[in-house]
C-alpha positions in Angstrom: -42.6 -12.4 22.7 -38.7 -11.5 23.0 -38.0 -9.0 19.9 -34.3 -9.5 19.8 -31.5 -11.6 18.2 -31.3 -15.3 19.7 -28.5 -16.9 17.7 -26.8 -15.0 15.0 -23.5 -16.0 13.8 -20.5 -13.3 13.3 -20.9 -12.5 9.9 -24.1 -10.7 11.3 -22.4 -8.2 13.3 -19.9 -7.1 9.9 -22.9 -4.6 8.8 -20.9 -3.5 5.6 -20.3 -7.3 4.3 -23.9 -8.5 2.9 -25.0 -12.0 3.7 -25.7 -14.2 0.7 -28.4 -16.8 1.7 -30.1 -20.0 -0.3 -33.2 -19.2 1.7 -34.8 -16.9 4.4 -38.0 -17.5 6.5 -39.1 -14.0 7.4 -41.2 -12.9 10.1 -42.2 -16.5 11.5 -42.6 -17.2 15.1 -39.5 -19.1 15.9 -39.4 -22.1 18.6 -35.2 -22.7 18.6 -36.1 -25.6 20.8 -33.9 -24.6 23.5 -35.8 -21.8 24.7 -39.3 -21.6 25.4 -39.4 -17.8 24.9 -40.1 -17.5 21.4 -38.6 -14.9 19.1 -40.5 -13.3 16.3 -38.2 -13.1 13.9 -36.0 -14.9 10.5 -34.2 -18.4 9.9 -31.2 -17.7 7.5 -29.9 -20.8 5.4 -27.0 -21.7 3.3 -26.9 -24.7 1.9 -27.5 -27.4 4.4 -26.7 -25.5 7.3 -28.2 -22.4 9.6 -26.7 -19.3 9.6 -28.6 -16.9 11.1 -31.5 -17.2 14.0 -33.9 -14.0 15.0 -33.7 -10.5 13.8 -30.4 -9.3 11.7 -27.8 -6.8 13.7 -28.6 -3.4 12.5 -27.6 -2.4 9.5 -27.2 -6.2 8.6 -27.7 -6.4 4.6 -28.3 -9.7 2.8 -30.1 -11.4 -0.1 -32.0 -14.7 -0.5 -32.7 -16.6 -3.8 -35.8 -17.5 -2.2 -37.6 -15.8 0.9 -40.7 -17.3 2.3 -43.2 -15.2 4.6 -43.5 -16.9 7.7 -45.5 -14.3 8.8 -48.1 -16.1 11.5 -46.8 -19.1 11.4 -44.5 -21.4 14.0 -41.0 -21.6 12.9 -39.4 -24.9 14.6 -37.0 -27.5 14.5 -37.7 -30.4 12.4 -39.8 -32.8 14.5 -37.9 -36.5 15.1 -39.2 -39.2 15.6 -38.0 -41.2 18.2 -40.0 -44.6 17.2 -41.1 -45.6 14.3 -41.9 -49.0 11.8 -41.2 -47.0 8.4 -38.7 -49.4 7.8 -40.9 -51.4 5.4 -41.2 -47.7 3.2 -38.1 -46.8 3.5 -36.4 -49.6 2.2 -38.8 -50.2 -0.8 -38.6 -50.3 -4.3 -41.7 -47.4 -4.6 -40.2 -43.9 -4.7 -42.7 -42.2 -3.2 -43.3 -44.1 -0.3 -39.2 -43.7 0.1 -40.2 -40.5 0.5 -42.1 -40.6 4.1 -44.6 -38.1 3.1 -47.6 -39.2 6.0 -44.0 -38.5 8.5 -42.7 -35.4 6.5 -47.1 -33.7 6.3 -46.7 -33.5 9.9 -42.9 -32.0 9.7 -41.1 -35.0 10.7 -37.6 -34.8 9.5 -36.2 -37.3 11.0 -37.4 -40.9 11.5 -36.3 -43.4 13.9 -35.9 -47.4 12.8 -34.5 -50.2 14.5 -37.0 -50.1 17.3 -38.8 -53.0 19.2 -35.9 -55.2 18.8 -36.4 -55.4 15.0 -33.7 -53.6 13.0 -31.1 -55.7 11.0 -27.5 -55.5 12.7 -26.4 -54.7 9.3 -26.3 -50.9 9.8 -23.7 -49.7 6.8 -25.5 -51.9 4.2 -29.0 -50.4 5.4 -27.0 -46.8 5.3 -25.7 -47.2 2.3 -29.2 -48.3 0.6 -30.6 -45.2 2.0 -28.0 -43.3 0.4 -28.3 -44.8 -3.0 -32.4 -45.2 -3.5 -33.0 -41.5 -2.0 -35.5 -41.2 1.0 -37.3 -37.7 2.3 -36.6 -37.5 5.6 -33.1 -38.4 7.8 -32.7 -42.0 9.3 -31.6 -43.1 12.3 -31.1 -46.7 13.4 -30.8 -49.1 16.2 -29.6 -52.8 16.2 -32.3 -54.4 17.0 -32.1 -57.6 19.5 -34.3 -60.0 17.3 -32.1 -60.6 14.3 -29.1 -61.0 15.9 -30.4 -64.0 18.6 -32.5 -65.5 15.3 -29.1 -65.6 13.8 -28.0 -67.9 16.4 -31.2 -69.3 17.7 -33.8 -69.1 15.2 -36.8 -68.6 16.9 -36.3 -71.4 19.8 -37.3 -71.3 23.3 -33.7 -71.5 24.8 -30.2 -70.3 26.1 -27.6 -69.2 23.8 -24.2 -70.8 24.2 -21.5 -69.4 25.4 -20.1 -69.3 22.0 -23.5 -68.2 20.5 -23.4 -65.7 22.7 -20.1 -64.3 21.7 -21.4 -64.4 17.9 -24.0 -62.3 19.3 -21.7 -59.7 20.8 -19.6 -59.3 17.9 -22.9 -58.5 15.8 -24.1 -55.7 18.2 -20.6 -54.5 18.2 -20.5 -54.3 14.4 -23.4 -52.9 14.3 -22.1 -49.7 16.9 -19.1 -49.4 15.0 -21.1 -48.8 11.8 -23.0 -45.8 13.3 -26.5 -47.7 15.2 -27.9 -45.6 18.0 -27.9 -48.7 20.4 -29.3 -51.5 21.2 -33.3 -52.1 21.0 -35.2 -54.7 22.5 -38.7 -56.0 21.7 -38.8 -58.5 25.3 -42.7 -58.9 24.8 -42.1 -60.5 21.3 -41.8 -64.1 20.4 -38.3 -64.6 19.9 -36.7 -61.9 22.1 -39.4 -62.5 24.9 -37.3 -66.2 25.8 -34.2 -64.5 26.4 -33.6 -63.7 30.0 -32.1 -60.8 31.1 -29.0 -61.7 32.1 -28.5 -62.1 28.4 -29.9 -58.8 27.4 -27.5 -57.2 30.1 -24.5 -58.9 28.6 -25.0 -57.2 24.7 -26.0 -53.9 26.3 -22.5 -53.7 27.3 -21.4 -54.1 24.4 -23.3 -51.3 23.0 -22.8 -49.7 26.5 -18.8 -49.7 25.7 -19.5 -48.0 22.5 -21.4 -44.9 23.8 -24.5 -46.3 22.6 -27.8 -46.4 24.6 -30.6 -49.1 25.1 -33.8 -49.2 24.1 -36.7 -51.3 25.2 -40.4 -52.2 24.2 -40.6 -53.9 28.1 -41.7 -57.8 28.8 -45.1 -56.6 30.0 -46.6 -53.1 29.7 -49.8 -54.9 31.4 -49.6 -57.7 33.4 -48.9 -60.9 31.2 -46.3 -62.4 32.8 -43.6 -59.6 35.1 -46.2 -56.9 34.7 -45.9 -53.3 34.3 -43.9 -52.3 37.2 -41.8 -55.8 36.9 -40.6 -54.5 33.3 -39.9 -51.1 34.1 -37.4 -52.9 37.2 -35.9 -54.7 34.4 -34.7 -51.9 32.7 -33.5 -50.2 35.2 -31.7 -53.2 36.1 -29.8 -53.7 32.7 -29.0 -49.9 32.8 -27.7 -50.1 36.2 -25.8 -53.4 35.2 -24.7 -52.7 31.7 -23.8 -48.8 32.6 -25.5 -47.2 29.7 -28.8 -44.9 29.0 -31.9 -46.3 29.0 -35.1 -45.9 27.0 -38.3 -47.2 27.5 -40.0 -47.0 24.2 -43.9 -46.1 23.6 -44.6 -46.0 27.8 -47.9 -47.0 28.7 -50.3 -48.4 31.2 -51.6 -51.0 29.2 -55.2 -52.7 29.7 -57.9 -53.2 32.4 -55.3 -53.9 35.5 -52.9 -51.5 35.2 -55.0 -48.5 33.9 -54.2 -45.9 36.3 -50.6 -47.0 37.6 -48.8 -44.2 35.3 -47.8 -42.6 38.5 -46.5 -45.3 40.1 -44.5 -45.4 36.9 -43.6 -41.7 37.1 -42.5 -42.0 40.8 -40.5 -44.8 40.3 -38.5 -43.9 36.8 -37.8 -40.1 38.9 -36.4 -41.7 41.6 -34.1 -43.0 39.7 -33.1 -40.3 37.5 -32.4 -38.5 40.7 -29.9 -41.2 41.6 -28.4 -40.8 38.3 -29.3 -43.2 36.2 -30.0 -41.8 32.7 -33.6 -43.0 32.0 -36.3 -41.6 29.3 -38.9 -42.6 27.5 -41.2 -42.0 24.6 -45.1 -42.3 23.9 -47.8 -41.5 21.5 -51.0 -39.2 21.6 -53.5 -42.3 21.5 -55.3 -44.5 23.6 -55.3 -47.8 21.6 -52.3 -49.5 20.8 -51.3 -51.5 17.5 -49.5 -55.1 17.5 -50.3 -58.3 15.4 -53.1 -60.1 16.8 -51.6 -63.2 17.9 -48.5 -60.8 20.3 -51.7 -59.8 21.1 -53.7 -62.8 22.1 -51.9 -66.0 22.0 -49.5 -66.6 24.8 -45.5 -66.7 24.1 -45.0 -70.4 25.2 -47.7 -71.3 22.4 -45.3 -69.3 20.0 -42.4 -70.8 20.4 -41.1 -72.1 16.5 -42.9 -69.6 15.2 -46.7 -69.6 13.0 -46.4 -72.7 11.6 -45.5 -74.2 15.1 -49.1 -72.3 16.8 -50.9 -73.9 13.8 -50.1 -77.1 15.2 -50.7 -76.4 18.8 -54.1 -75.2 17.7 -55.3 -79.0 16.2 -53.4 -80.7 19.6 -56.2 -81.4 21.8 -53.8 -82.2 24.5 -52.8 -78.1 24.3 -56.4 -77.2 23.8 -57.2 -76.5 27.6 -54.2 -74.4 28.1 -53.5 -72.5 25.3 -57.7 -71.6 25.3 -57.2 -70.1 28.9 -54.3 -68.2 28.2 -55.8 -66.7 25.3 -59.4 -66.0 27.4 -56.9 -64.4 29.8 -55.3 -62.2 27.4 -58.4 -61.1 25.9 -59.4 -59.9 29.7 -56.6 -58.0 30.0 -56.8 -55.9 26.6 -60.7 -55.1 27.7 -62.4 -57.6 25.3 -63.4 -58.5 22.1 -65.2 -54.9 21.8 -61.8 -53.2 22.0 -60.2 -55.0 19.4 -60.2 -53.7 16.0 -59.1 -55.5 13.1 -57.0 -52.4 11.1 -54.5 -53.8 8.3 -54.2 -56.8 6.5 -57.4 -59.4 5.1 -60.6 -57.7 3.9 -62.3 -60.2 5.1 -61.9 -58.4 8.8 -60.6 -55.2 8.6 -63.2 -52.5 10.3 -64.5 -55.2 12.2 -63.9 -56.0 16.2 -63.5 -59.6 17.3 -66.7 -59.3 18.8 -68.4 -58.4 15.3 -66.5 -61.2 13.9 -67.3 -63.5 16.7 -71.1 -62.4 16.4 -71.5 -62.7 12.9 -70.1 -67.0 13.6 -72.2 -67.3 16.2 -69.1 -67.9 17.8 -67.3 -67.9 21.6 -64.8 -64.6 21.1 -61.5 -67.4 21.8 -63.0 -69.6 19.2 -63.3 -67.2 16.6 -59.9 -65.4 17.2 -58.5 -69.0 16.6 -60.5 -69.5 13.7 -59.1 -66.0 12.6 -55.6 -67.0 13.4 -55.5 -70.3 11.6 -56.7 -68.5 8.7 -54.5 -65.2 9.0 -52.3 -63.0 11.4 -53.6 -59.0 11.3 -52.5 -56.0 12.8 -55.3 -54.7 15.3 -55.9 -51.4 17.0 -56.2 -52.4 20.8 -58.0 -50.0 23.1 -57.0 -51.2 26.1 -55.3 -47.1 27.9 -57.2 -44.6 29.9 -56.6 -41.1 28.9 -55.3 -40.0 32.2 -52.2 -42.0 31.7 -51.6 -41.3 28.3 -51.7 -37.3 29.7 -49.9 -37.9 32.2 -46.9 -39.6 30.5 -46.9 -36.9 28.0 -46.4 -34.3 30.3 -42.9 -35.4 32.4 -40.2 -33.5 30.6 -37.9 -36.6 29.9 -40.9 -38.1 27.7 -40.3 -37.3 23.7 -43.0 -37.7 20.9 -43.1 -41.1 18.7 -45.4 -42.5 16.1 -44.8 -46.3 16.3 -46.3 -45.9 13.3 -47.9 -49.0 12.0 -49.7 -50.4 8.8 -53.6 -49.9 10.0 -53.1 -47.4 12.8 -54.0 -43.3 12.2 -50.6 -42.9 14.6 -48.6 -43.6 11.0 -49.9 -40.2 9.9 -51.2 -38.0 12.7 -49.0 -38.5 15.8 -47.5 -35.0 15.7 -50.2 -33.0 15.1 -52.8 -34.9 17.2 -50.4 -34.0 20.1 -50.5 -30.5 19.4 -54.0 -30.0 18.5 -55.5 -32.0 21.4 -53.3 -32.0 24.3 -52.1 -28.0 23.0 -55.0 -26.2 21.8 -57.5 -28.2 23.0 -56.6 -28.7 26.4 -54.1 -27.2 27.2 -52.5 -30.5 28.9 -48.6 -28.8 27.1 -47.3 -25.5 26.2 -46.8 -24.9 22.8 -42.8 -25.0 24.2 -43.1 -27.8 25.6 -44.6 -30.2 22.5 -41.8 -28.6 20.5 -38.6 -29.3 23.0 -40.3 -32.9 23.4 -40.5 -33.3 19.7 -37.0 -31.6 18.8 -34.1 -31.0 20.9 -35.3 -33.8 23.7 -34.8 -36.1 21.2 -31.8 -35.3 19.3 -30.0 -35.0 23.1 -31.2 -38.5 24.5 -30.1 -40.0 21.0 -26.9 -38.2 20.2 -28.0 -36.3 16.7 -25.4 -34.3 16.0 -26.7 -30.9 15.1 -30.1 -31.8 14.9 -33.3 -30.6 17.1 -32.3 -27.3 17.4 -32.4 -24.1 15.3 -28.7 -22.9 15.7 -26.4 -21.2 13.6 -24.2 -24.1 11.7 -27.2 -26.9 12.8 -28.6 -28.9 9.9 -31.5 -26.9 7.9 -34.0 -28.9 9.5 -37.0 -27.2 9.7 -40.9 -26.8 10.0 -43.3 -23.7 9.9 -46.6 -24.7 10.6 -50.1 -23.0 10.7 -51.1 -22.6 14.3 -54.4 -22.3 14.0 -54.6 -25.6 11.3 -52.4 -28.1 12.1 -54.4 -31.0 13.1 -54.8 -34.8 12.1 -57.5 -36.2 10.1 -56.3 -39.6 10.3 -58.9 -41.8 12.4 -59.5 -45.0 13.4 -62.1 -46.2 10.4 -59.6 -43.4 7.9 -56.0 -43.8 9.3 -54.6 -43.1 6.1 -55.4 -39.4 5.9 -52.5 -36.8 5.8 -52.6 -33.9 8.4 -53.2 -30.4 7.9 -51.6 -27.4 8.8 -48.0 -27.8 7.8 -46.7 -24.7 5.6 -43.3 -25.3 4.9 -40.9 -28.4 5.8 -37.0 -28.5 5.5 -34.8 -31.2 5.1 -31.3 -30.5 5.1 -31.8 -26.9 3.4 -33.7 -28.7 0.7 -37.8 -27.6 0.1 -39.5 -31.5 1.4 -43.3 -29.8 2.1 -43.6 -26.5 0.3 -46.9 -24.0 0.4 -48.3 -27.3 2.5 -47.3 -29.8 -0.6 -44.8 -32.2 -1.1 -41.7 -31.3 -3.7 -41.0 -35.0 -3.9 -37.6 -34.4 -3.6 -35.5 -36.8 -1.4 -33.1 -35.0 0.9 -33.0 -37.5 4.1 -29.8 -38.9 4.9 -28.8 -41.7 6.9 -27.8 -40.3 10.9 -24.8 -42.4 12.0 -23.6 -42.5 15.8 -20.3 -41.8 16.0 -19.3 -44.8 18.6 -16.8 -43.9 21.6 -13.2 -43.0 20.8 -11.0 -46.2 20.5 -14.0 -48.5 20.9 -13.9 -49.5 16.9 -10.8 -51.1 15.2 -8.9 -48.3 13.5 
């Protein structure tokens, strides 16, 4: 422990003029996410803003309308994160799911949406919603590939025009001007997965000539058509050509023939940050993944026009033979119908594998998940990674924490604190420093968050004191709705969001615009 002062601002050094604060934790442990020395010491707020970091000059007086003992208990920057789907929550009609409590139980104060190629390029109207229905933690958003070629494209198998094309650009640009993050990609989903990647390269520079960064759920994080190491070229590629950051979102080795290549992965995504190419990535604590069952099954081609379109295909006998393989195929590749789990949507299959549903038919595993398919489209926990990889992502220093939190999946509610309770205390795969700068300061520095991830005099008062020796997940795989433990006290922008480990309700998240490049917007 370093018993001294590690960010104080210069009213601390006038001893004879007291310091008035809104709040003081006192005592706590305190991570600033910048150094991994920690400080015992006190986090002085005013308003929505840090003042003071550490222990007060000597003869330093001040008073707090509120002081909290922190005594014990890890003082840290808010934790972001860097991928999520809490779109659907955020923009609904229920006040309390508005207010992200299975993100802020965990001290997440800010969420990421956008991601996977999904966000709307309407980023001031989403801003502006956010503003005016109240949410509990800070957004931040990408533009998200998929609705701006379905604006020209629907969801066809085929080129844009070169006048499409420029409809396309002048969305994405739009969208950068109004304060989105970048431009994400979901290439492995039906339609963003028929765009090639010359026309991927072409709207990262626009976002590219906005200061903006790109962001990619990769064509193939197994081997379903480029394969792993194929995907992570392409991204490279489109960084290298379009001249902008890139991302690679929830990094994995996924299913039964690339299990074991993270350090391929590694090696190659090092060398190129040592050439200079700006290149991180984010994962989650968890070995099974979470997708819709037929991104998970049924291959793109069969996709193309969309469900109603792969309804047909299923009654054309003349598709039969091919579209059966390719499913038979895919099913290989994600380790069988044992290691899917059906998690959200029909009762009628949740908690059950394929290979429960396929038994209880009497049924071949293909045939059944058709059968399931023409009757509905679930999400689906896929175990299909080896712990080894998972670790050994986690550990590189230019990999942050995300959730991709999804509707079935105990990720949505136990992605920080799994990380810290297995891979910290556990097993000691991270320092304690370590999960925090990944979760904090990493983060807000790869996505250009203005005074966010770091405790800092003048920062945003976004904070979290936790319980070291409680924070853990309960979510599971059979209960993924269960809120983690272990979280004391949680800050959002000065205002109490988690206090004596329960939530105020009160909504204090704001929308997190980028500020685009000087002189790249119209005036």
């Amino acid at each position: 422990m370093v018993a001294a002062v590690v960010c104080a601002s210069p009213a601390l050094h006038a001893a004879e003029a007291p310091l008035e604060l809104d709040l003081i934790l006192r005592g706590g442990t305190v991570y600033t996410g910048s150094d991994d020395r920690p400080v015992v010491g006190d986090v002085g707020i005013v308003g929505d803003r840090i003042v003071f970091v550490g222990r007060p000059a000597a003869g330093q007086r001040f008073g707090a309308r509120r002081t909290i003992d922190a005594t014990g208990l890890i003082v840290a920057p808010g934790f972001i994160d860097a991928h999520t789907h809490a779109d659907r929550d955020l923009f609904t009609d229920d006040p309390k799911k508005r207010l992200n409590i299975p993100f802020l139980t965990q001290g997440v104060t800010t969420a990421v949406i956008g991601n996977d190629g999904f966000g709307g390029f309407d980023i001031a109207a989403q801003a502006k919603r956010l503003r005016d229905s109240g949410v509990g933690t800070n957004v931040a958003m990408y533009v998200g590939f998929g609705p701006v070629r379905i604006d020209q494209l629907g969801e066809a198998k085929r080129e844009p025009t070169p006048e499409q094309l420029e409809v396309m650009k002048k969305h994405v640009s739009q969208a950068m001007c109004e304060g989105a993050l970048g431009l994400s990609t979901g290439l492995f989903y039906n339609p963003q997965n028929f765009a090639k990647t010359e026309e991927v390269i072409e709207l990262a520079k626009v976002a590219a000539r906005h200061g903006g960064l790109y962001d990619s759920h990769i064509r193939d994080e197994s081997m379903y058509n480029i394969g792993l190491k194929g995907s992570i070229d392409e991204v490279i590629r489109i960084g290298r050509e379009a001249k902008l950051p890139v991302h690679v979102a929830h990094i994995k080795a996924l299913g039964v023939d690339v299990q074991g290549q993270s350090g391929d992965i590694i090696r190659r995504i090092e060398a190129e940050r040592v050439r200079g190419l700006d290149i991180t990535a984010d994962h989650y604590p968890w070995t099974a993944s979470s997708t819709r069952f037929s991104a998970a099954l049924v291959p793109p081609w069969a996709l193309d026009g969309g469900r109603a379109a792969l309804l047909k295909r299923f009654d054309d006998p003349a598709e039969q033979e091919r579209l059966r393989t390719g499913m038979r195929e895919n099913l290989r590749l994600r380790g069988g119908p044992e290691a899917i789990l059906f998690s959200a949507g029909s009762t009628k299959y949740v908690g059950r594998t394929l290979a429960q549903v396929a038994e209880a038919a009497k049924a071949d595993p293909v045939d059944a998940a058709i059968a399931v398919l023409k009757d509905t489209d679930l999400h689906i926990a896929s175990f299909n990674q080896s712990d080894d990889d998972v670790r050994a992502f986690m550990k590189r220093p230019w990999v942050m924490t995300s959730s991709d939190s999804s509707e079935g999946h105990p990720r949505a509610y136990g992605t920080f604190a799994r990380k810290y309770d297995q891979y910290v205390v556990k097993e000691h795969a991270l320092s304690l420093a370590q999960f925090i700068r990944g979760s904090t300061s990493l983060t807000a520095d790869t996505l250009g968050l203005v005074k966010r991830g770091y405790l800092r005099p003048g920062y945003y008062a976004d904070l979290v004191a936790f319980d070291p020796a409680r924070f853990a997940a309960r979510a599971t795989y059979a209960q993924p709705a269960l809120l983690s433990e272990g979280v004391v006290t949680v800050l959002v922008n000065g205002e109490l969001a988690v206090d004596r480990g329960q939530p105020t309700g009160i909504a204090a998240g704001r929308p997190l615009l980028r500020t685009p490049k000087a002189g790249s917007c119209p005036a």
